[in-house]
DRENDO-238078 format. One line per field, with one value per residue: residue in three letters; x, y, z of N, C-alpha, C in turn; chain; residue number from 1. Coordinates in steps of 0.02 Angstrom, whole numbers, plus 50000, padded with zeros to 5 digits. Layout:
<pts>
aa <- (ALA,...)
npx <- (X,...)
npy <- (Y,...)
npz <- (Z,...)
capx <- (X,...)
capy <- (Y,...)
capz <- (Z,...)
cpx <- (X,...)
cpy <- (Y,...)
cpz <- (Z,...)
ch <- (A,...)
i <- (NUM,...)
</pts>
This chain:
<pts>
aa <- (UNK,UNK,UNK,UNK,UNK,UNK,UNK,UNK,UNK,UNK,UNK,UNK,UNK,UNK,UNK,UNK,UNK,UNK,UNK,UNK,UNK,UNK,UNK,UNK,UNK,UNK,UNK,UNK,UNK,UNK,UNK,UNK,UNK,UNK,UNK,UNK,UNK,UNK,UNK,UNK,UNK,UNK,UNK,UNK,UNK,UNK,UNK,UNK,UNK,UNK,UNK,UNK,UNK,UNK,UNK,UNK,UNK,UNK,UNK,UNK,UNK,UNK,UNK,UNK,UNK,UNK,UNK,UNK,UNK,UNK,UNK,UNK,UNK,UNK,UNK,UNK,UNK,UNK,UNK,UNK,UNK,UNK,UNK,UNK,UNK,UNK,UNK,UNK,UNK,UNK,UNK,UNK,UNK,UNK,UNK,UNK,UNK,UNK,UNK,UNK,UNK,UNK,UNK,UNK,UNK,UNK,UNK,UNK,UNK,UNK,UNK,UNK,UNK,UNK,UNK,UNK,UNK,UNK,UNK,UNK,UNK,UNK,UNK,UNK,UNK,UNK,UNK,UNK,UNK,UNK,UNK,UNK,UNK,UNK,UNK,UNK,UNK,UNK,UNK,UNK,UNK,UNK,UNK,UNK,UNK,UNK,UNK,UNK,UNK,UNK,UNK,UNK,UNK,UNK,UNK,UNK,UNK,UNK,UNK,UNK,UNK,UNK,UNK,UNK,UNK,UNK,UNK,UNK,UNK,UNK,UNK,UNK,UNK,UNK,UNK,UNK,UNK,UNK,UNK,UNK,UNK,UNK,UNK,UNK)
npx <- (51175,51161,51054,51083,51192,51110,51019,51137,51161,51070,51062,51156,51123,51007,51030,50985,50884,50751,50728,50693,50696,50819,50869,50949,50901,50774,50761,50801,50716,50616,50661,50671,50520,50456,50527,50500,50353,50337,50395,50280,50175,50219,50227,50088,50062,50119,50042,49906,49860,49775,49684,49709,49844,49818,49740,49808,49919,49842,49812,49936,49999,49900,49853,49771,49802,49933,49899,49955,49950,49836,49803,49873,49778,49651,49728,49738,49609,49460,49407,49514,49555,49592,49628,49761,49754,49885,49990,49953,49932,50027,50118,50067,50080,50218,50271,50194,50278,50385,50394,50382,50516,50558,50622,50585,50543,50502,50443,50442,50324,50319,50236,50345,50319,50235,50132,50079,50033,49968,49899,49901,49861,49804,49792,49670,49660,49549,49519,49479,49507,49618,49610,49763,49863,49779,49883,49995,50094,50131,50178,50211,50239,50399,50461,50567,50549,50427,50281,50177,50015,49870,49799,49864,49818,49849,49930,50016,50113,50207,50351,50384,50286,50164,50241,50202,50076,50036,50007,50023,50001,50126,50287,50336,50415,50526,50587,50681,50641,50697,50590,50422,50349,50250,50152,50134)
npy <- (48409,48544,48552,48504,48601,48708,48649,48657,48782,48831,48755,48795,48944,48954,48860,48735,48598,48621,48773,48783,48862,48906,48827,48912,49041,49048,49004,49137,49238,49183,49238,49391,49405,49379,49496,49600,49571,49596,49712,49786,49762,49822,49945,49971,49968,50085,50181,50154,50088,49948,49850,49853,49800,49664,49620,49622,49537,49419,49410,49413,49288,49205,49128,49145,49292,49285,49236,49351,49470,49481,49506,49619,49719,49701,49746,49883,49926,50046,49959,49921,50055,50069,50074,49970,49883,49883,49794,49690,49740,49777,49680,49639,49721,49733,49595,49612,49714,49644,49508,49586,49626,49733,49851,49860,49937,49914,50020,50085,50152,50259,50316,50452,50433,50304,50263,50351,50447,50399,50369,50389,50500,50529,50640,50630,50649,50716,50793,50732,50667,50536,50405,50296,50235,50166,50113,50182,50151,50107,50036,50036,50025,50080,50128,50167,50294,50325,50320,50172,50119,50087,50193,50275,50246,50145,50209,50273,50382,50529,50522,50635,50708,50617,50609,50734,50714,50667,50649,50684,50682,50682,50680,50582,50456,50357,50210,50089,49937,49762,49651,49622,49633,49511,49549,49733)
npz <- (47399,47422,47491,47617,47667,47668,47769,47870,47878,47963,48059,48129,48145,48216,48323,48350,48255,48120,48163,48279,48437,48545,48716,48793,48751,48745,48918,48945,48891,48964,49120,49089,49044,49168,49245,49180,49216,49344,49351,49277,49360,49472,49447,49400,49527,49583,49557,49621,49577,49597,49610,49447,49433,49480,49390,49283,49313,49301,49174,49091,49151,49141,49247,49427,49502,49633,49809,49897,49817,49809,49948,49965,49915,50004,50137,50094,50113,50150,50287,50358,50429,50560,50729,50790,50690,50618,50606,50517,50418,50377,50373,50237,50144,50154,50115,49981,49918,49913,49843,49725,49688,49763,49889,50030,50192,50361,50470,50616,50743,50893,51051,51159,51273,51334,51399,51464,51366,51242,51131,50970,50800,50635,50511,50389,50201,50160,50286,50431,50570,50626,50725,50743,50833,51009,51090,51082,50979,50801,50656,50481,50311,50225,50066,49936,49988,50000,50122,50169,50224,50296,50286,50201,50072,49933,49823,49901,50011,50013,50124,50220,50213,50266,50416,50434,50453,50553,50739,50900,51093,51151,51082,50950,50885,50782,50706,50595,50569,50573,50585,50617,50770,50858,50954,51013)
capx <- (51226,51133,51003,51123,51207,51048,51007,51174,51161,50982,51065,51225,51104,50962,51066,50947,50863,50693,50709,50681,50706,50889,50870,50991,50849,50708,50773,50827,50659,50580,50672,50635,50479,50451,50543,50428,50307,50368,50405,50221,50141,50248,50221,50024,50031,50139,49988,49881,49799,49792,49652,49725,49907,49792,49705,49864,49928,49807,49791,49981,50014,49851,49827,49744,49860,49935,49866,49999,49945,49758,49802,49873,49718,49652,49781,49726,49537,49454,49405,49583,49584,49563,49696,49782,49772,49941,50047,49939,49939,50112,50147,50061,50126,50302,50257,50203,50323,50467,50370,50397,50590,50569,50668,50528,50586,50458,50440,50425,50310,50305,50244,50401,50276,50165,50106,50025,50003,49967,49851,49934,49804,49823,49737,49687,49649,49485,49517,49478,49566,49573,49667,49806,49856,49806,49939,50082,50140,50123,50203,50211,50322,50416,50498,50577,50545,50348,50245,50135,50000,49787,49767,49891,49814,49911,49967,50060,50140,50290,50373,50377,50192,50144,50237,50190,49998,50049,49985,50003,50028,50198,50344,50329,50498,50534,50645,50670,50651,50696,50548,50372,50352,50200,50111,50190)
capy <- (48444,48599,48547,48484,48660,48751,48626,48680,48862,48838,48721,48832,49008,48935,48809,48656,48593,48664,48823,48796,48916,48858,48831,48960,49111,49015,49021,49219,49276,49185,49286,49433,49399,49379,49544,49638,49569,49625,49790,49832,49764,49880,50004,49984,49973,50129,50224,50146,50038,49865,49782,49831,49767,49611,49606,49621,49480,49369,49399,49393,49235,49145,49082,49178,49327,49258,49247,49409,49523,49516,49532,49699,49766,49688,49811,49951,49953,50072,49934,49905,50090,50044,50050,49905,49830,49923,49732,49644,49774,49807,49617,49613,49785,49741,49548,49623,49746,49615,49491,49626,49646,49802,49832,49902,49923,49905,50099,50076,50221,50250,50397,50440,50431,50267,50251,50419,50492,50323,50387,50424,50514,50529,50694,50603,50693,50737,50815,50693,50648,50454,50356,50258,50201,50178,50105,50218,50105,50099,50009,50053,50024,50121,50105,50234,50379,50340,50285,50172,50090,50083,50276,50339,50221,50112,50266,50300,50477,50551,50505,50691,50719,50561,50642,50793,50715,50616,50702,50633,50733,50665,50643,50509,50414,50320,50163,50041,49875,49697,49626,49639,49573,49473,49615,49786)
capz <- (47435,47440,47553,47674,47666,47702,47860,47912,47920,47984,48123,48170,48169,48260,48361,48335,48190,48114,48183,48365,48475,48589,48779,48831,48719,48793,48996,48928,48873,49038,49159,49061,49043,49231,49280,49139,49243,49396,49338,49272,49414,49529,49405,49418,49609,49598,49535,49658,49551,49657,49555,49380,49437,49488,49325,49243,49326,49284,49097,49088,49153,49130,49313,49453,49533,49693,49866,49930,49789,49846,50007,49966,49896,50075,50164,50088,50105,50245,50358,50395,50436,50634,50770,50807,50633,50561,50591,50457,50353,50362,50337,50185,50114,50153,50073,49914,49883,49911,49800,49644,49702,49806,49956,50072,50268,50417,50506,50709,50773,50958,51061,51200,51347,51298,51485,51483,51285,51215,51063,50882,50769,50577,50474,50329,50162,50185,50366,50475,50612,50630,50774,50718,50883,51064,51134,51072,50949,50750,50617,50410,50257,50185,50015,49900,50015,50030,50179,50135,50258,50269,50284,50141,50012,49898,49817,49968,50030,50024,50191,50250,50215,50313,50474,50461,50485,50635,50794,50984,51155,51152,51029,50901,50892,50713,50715,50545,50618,50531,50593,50670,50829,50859,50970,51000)
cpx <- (51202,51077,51043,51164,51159,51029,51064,51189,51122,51010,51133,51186,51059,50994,51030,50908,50791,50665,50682,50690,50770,50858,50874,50944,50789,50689,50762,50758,50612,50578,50663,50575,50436,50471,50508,50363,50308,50363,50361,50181,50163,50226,50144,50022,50065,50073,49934,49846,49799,49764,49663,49793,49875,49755,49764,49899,49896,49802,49866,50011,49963,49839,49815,49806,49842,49913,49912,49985,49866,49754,49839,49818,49670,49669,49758,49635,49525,49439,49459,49610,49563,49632,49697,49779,49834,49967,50031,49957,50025,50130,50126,50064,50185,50314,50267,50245,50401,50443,50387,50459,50593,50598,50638,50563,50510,50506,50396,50419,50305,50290,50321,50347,50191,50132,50041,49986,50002,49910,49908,49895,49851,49788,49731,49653,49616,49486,49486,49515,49556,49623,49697,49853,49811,49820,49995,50117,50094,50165,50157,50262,50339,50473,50511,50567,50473,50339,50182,50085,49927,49764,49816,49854,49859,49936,50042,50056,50192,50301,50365,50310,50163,50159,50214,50085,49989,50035,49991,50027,50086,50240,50345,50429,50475,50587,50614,50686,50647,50628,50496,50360,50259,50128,50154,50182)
cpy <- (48513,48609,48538,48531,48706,48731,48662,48725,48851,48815,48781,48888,49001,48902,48752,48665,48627,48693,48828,48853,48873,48865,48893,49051,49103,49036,49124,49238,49257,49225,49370,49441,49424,49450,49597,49625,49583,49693,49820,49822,49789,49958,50016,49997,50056,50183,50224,50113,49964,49825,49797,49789,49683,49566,49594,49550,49407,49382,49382,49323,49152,49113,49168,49227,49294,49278,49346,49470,49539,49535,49614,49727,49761,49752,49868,49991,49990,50036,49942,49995,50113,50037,49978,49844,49825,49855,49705,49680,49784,49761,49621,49656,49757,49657,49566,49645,49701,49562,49515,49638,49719,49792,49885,49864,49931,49978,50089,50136,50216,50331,50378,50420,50392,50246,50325,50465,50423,50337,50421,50435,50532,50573,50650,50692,50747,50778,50802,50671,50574,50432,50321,50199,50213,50167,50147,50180,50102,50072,50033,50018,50058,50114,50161,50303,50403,50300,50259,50125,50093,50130,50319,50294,50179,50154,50276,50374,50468,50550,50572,50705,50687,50579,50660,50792,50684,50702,50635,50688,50730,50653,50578,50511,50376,50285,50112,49971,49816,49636,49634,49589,49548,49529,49645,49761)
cpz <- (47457,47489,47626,47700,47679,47769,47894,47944,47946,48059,48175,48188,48203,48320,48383,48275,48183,48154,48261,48386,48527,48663,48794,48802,48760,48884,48989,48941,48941,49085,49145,49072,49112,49270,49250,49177,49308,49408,49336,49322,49455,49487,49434,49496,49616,49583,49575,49631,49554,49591,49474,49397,49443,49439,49273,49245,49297,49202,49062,49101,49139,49195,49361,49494,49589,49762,49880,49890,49807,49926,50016,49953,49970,50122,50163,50072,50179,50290,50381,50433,50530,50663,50796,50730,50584,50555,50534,50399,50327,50317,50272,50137,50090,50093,49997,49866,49892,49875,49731,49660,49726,49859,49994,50141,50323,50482,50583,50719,50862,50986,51128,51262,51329,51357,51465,51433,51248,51137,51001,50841,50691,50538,50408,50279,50153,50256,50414,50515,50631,50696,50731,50770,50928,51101,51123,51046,50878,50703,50514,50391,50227,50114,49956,49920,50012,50083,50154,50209,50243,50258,50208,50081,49963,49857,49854,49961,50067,50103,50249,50269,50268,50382,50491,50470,50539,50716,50858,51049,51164,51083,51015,50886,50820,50710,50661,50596,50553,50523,50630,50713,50833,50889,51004,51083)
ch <- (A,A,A,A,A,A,A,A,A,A,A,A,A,A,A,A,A,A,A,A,A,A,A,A,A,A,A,A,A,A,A,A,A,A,A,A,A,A,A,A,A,A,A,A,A,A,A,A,A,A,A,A,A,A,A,A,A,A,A,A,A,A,A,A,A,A,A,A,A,A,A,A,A,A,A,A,A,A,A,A,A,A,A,A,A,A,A,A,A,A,A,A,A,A,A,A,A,A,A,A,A,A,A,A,A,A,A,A,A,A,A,A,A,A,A,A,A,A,A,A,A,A,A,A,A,A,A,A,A,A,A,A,A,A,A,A,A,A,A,A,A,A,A,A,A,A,A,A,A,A,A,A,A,A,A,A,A,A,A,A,A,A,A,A,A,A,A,A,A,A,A,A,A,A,A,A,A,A,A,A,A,A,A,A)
i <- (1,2,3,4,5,6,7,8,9,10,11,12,13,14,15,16,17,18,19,20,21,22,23,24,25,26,27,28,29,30,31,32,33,34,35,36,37,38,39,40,41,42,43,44,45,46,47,48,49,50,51,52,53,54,55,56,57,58,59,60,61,62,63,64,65,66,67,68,69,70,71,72,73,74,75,76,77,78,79,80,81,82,83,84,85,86,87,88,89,90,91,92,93,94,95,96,97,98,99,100,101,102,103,104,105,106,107,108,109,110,111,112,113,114,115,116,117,118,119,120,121,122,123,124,125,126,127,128,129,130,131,132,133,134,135,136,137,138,139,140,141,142,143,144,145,146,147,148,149,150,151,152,153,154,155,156,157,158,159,160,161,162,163,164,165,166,167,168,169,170,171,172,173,174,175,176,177,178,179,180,181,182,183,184)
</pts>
């Protein structure tokens, strides 16, 4: 009788027999699990650190991090730091960071007069001046109040900062757009 009284608590406080673990803890600790993993790999990318968030990935789940997180590290190398490549990069910016549950928006640059001032230049860190367009048209993402694209680094920079290195003979215009169009 006493054994059969011990299975029973064992079965009512566990909620199946030898000590399982129940479904409904099991599903729990998954989704958990998953948004912990979410979280530090946004965390690492927040630092700018692509290939530890990527390393992370992979030792965490045991399979290779997914195609969209190497293509951020992609994104943010200096080849890509060439006019006319901002769309990919964007795409696979705006990809990643909605991948980890971020709510990153697609930043439409234009100069006002793309007929005649059609160049958008970018001071990077170093003081260089790089093209960014020249057609008079750029695209970024922006998320939390950084700009992030091939010239700020996966770091990013503060949205202000990022302006205030924008240069063109004409007024740059800034419009959030739902989607990138195929070519500007």
């Amino acid at each position: 009788m006493r054994v059969w009284l011990v299975m029973s608590c064992l079965v009512l406080s566990t909620g199946t027999a030898h000590g399982t673990i129940p479904v409904r803890e099991t599903v729990a600790a998954q989704v958990m699990g998953a948004d912990s993993l979410r979280a530090h790999t946004l965390s690492l990318l927040a630092r700018g650190e692509v290939t530890g968030a990527i390393d992370y990935w992979a030792v965490t789940t045991g399979r290779a991090a997914p195609s969209w997180l190497f293509a951020l590290k992609t994104a943010f190398s200096a080849s890509k730091q060439v006019a006319g490549a901002c769309q990919g990069v964007a795409r696979s910016i705006h990809t990643a960071f909605t991948q980890l549950g971020g709510n990153p928006e697609f930043v439409e640059l234009t100069t006002r007069d793309d007929q005649k001032f059609r160049y958008i230049m970018f001071k990077m860190l170093d003081g260089r001046d790089l093209n960014v367009s020249k057609n008079g048209y750029h695209v970024l993402v922006r998320m939390n109040g950084r700009a992030y694209d091939a010239y700020t680094g996966a770091v990013g920079m503060p949205w202000a900062e990022y302006v205030s290195r924008l240069g063109a003979l004409s007024d740059i215009t800034q419009k959030v757009i739902e989607v990138l169009p195929e070519t500007p």
